[in-house]
FIPA-407992 format. One line per 8 residues: number of its first residue (from 1); for each residue x, y, z of C-alpha. Coordinates in steps of 0.05 Angstrom, whole numbers, always signed. Example, Ala and Ser with C-alpha at 12.3 -4.5 7.8 and 13.67 -1.06 7.14 Angstrom:
FIPA-407992
1	+246 -90 +156; +273 -21 +143
//
This chain:
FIPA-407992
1	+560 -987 +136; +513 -1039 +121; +474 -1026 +44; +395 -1041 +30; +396 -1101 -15; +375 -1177 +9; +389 -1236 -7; +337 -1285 -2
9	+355 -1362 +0; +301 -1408 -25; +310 -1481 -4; +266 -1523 -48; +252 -1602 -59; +283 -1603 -127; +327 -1545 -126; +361 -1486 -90
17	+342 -1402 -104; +371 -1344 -88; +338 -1271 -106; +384 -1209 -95; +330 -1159 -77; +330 -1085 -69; +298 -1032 -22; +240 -1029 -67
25	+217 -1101 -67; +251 -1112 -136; +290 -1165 -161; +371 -1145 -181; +388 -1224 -191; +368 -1293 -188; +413 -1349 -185; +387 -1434 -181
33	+423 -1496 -169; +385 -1566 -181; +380 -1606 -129; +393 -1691 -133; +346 -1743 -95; +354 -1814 -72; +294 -1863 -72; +327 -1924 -53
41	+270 -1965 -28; +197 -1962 -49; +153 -1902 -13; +232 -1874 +3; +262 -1809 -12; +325 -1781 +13; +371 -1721 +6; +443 -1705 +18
49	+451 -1651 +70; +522 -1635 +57; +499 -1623 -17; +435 -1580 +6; +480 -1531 +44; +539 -1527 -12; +484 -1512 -68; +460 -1461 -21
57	+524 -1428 -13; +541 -1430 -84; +472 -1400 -103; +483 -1343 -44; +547 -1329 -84; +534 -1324 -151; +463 -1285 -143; +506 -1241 -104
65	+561 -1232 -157; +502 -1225 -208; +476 -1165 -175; +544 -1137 -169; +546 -1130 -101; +587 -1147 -42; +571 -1175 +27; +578 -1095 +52
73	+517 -1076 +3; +463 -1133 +35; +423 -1105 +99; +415 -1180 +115; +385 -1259 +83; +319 -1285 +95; +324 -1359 +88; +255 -1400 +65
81	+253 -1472 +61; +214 -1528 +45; +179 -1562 +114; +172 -1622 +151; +243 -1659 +121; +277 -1691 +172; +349 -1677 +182; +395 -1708 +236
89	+468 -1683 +260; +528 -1674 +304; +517 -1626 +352; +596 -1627 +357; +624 -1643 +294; +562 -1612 +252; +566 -1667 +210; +507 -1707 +183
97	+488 -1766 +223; +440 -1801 +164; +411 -1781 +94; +357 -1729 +99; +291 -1758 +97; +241 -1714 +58; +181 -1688 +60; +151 -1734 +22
105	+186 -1799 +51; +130 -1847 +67; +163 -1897 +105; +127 -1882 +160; +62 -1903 +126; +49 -1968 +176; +63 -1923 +247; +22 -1861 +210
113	-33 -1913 +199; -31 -1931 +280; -36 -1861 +301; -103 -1847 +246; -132 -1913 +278; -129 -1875 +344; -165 -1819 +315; -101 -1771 +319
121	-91 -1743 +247; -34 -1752 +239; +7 -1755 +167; +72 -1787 +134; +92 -1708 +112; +101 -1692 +190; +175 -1688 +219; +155 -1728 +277
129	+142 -1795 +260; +209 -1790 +225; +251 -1775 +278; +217 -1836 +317; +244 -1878 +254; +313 -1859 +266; +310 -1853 +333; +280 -1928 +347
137	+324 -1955 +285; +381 -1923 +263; +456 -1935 +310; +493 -1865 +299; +423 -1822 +312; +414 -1868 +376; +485 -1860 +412; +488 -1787 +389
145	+419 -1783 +437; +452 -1823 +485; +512 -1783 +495; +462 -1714 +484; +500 -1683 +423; +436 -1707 +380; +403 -1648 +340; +340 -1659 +305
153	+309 -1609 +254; +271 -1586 +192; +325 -1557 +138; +310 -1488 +160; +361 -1507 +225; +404 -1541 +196; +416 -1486 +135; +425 -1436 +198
161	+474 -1477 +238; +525 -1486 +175; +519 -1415 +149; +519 -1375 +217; +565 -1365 +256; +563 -1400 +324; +526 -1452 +295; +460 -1440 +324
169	+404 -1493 +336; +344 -1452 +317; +274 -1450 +281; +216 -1412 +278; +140 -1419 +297; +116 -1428 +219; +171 -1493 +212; +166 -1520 +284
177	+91 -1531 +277; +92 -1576 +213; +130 -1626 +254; +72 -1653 +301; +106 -1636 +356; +93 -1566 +374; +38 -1528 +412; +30 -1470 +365
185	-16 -1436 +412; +38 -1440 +470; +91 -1428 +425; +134 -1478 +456; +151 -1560 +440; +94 -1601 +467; +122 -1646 +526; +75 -1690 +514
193	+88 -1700 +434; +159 -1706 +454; +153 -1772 +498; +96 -1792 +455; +149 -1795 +402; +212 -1809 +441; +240 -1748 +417; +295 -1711 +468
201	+276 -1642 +484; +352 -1630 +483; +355 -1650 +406; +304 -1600 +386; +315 -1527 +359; +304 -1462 +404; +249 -1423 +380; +264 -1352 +347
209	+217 -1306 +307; +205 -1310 +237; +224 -1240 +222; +284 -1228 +268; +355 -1224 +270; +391 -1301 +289; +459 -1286 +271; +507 -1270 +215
217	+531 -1313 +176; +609 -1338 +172; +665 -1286 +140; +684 -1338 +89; +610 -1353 +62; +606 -1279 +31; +672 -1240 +50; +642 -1199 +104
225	+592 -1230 +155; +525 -1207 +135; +459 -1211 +186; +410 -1265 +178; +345 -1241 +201; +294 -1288 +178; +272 -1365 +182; +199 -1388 +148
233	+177 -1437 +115; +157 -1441 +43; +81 -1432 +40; +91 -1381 +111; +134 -1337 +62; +87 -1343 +3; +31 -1317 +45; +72 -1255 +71
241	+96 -1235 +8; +16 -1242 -25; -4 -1196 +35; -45 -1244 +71; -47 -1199 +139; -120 -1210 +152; -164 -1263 +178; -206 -1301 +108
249	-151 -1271 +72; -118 -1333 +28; -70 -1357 -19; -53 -1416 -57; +11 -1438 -89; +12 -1485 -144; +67 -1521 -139; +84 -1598 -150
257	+25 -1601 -95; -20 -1541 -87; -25 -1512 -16; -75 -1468 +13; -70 -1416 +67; -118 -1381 +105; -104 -1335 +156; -150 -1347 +217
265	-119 -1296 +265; -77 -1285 +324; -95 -1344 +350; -90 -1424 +319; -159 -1439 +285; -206 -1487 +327; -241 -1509 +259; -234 -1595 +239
273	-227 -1604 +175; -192 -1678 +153; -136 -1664 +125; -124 -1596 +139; -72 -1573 +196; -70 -1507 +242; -5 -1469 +232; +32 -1417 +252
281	+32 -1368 +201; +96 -1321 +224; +120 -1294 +288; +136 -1222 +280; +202 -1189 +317; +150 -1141 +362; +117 -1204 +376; +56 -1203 +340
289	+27 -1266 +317; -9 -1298 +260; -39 -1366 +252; -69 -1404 +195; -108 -1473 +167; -76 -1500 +109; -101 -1550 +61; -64 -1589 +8
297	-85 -1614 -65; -29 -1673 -58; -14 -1680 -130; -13 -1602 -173; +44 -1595 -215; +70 -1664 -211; +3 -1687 -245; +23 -1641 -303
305	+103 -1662 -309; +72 -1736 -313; +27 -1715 -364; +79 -1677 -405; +120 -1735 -396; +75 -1787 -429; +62 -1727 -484; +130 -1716 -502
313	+116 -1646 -480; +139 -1598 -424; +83 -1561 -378; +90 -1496 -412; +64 -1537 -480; +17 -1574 -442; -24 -1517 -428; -15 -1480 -484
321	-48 -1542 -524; -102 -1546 -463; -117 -1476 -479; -124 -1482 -548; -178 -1535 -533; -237 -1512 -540; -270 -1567 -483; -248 -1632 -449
329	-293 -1669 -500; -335 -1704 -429; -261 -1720 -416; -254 -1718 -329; -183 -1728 -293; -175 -1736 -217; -106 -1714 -198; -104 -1758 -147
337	-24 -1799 -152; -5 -1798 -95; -83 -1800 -59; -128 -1738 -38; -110 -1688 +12; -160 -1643 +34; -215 -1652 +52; -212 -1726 +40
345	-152 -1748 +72; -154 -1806 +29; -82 -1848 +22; -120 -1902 -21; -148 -1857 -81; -115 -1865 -151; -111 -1822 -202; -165 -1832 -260
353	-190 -1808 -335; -260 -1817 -345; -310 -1810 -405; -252 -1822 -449; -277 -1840 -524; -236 -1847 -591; -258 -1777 -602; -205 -1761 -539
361	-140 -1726 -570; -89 -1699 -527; -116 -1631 -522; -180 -1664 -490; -139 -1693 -442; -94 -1634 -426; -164 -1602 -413; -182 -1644 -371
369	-126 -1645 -325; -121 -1582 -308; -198 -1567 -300; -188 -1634 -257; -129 -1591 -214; -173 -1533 -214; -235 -1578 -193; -195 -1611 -136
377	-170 -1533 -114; -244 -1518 -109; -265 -1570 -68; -206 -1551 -19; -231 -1472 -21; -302 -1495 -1; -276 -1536 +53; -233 -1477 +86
385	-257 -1410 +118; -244 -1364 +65; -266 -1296 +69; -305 -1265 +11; -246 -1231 -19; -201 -1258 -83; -161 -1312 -82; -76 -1299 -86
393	-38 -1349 -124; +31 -1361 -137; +74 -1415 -158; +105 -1454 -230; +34 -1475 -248; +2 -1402 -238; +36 -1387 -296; -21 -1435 -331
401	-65 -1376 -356; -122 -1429 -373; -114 -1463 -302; -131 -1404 -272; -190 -1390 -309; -220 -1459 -288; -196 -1430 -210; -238 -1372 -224
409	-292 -1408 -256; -300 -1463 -201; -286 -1418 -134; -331 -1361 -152; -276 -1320 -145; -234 -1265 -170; -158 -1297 -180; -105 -1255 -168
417	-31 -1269 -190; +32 -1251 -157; +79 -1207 -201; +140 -1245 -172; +115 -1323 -194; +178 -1343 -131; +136 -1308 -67; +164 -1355 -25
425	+234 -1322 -36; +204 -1256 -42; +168 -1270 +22; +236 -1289 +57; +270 -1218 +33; +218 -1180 +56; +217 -1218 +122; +284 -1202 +137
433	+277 -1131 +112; +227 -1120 +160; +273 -1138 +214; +327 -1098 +196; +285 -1040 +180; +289 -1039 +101; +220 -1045 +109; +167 -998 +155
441	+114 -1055 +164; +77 -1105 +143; +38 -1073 +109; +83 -1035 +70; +117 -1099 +53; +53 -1119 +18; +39 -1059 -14; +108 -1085 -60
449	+71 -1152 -83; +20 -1122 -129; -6 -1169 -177; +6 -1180 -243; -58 -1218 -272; -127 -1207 -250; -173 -1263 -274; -244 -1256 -258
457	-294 -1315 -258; -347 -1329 -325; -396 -1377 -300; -465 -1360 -268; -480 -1388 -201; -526 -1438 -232; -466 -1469 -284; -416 -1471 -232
465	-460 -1501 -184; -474 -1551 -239; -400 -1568 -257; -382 -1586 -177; -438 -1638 -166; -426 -1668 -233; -348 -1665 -206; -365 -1695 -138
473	-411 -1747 -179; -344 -1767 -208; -295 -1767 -155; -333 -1813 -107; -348 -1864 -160; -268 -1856 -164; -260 -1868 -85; -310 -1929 -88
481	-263 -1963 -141; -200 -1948 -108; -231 -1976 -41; -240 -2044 -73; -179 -2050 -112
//
């Protein structure tokens, strides 16, 4: 007989998780694995998939063995991922057919740029325009669609078909609609994405629910087969784990980007806002849906690590020397490296310090950087339909106590922090628990995630109100010089 525990497997950018998790929403173990990347042109970035599923399986195992627990104690896995990485394979063989382009791969820049000119919004992080790459470029993708034993997918599928059994081809609503190719209010691949792209419906995954049983996986992976009964994506996880069950309801993790979620109901939201998508949020296993608009802050947590980097410092001293500075000193930072998400959708913008002056140390500029990530979080919050309830946050940087404040400060808003700083594998176990009825509902899934830091905001209406237009003041004088360089 089958025990309580879950495992939930947390696929990453930069490195694999696994959380050994118990009836009651607490965590027994936690095992990582860092993950290698290849950038071997300019605007590039590749990953090994054989490497991505054996740092997986060693992660499974020892968060497993750290728990002291066998394959006979897990009810089941929930497996997360990061979304929108292309993968390519064998449908015989299983074997890779090319590197894995990521997520953030821009080599599709100059097609992306055709599509915009069109007016379809269309961006380099979707999973379409990179299957089109391979599809129109690369030999072994083209006579594996030739002779139909192509399979295209986002890691979620491809994690599934090496560590199930039967190898099946399968994703779920939340993944298949970050790869511009799916009708999320259908629920089905978009015919007329497909031949926009070139893509063969044949290649693609068959759709399952988010919270649902797809398998087991193989003897050999744990010693016993052991159910897998959930597939989400990263920020789709996050949200179920921070209890974000009702429409307004939002959270944002702050990651190397920061992404924003707000549920919008049982149906895809109708709203336009550049740079923000409709997603699916999860499809539950009795069928009940939930939808989403998420915008991104492009450049979070990787603004900091640069930072740090040029410091000499890691991100955990960063802030604490932001914190212990009193005031940026005038000192304003636009987090904009890799350009501005929403609601911008600006490729072009570059990253920028202004009112700099000799009296400018490093704790004015660590200030400044994070009140400039906090500023750009705002300005995605205003442009989203947010309910009036708190803001949920999660992620590396929520641990950035004085971050948060400037959140709070800037939104308006009460900020609440998630206990368990990984919800996205939290999110995954209790997606699978569900399933496998660990786990009544989800509700009572939420009702695990209480959170640990409650930050409420300190400026009047009238001083926050100031701080924005003296922000947006700055940021399009930023825009107009990055237009003419």
């Amino acid at each position: 007989m089958s025990g309580e525990s879950l495992l939930a497997l947390d696929l990453g950018t930069t490195s694999a998780r696994c959380l050994a998790v118990d009836a009651g929403g607490r965590i027994q173990a936690r095992a990582q694995r860092p993950l290698s990347a290849r950038y071997p042109q300019p605007g590039w970035s590749e990953f090994d998939p054989e490497e991505v599923l054996a740092r997986c399986e060693e992660v499974l195992r020892e968060a497993l063995a750290a728990a002291r627990l066998t394959a006979r104690d897990l009810a089941g896995i929930g497996i997360v991922t990061q979304r929108a990485s292309a993968l390519a394979w064998d449908a015989r063989t299983l074997r890779p057919l090319a590197l894995a382009q990521s997520w953030q791969d821009q080599r599709t820049g100059e097609r992306v740029a055709e599509f915009r000119k069109l007016g379809i919004p269309l961006t380099t992080l979707a999973s379409a325009p990179k299957f089109e790459w391979w599809l129109s470029r690369d030999d072994a993708v083209r006579a594996a669609a030739r002779e139909r034993r192509l399979r295209l997918g986002t890691p979620d599928s491809w994690l599934a078909a090496r560590l199930a059994s039967g190898a099946p081809h399968v994703t779920d609503p939340g993944n298949a609609s970050c790869t511009a190719l799916f009708d999320s209010g259908k629920g089905e691949w978009a015919q007329g994405l497909l031949d926009l792209f070139g893509v063969p419906r044949e290649s693609l995954a068959a759709l399952c629910p988010t919270s649902g049983p797809i398998g087991e996986t193989r003897a050999d992976l744990l010693g016993a087969p052991v159910p897998i009964a959930a597939l989400a994506g990263d920020q789709q996880a996050s949200a179920f784990a921070q209890g974000v069950h009702a429409p307004g309801d939002a959270k944002l993790t702050l990651g190397s980007s920061a992404m924003l979620d707000v549920h919008t109901g049982a149906a895809p939201a109708s709203q336009s806002v550049p740079g923000a998508y409709p997603l699916a949020l999860w499809t539950l296993a009795d069928g009940d849906r939930a939808f989403c608009l998420e915008g991104t802050v492009v450049t979070a947590g990787s603004a900091v690590e640069w930072l740090a980097g040029l410091l000499g410092r890691d991100a955990v001293e960063l802030s604490r020397l932001a914190a212990a500075t009193a005031s940026s000193a005038g000192v304003r930072f636009l987090p904009a490296l890799a350009g501005l998400g929403t609601p911008f959708l600006d490729d072009t913008a570059r990253g920028a310090f202004l009112g700099l002056s000799r009296g400018a140390g490093p704790g004015e500029l660590a200030r400044a950087l994070f009140e400039g990530v906090a500023q750009r979080c705002a300005d995605v919050c205003e442009a989203l339909p947010l309910g009036g309830g708190p803001l949920r946050v999660d992620g590396g940087l929520a641990q950035s106590e004085v971050l948060l404040g400037a959140l709070a400060d800037l939104t308006g808003r009460e900020i609440l922090r998630a206990a368990e700083v990984e919800a996205t594998a939290l999110g995954a176990a209790l997606l699978a628990g569900l399933a496998l009825g660990v786990f009544a509902s989800a509700r009572d899934c939420s009702a695990l995630a209480a959170p640990s830091l409650r930050v409420a905001p300190r400026l009047g209406e009238s001083e926050r109100a100031a701080a924005r237009a003296s922000w947006q003041r700055a940021l399009a004088a930023v825009r107009e010089l990055s237009s003419r360089a």
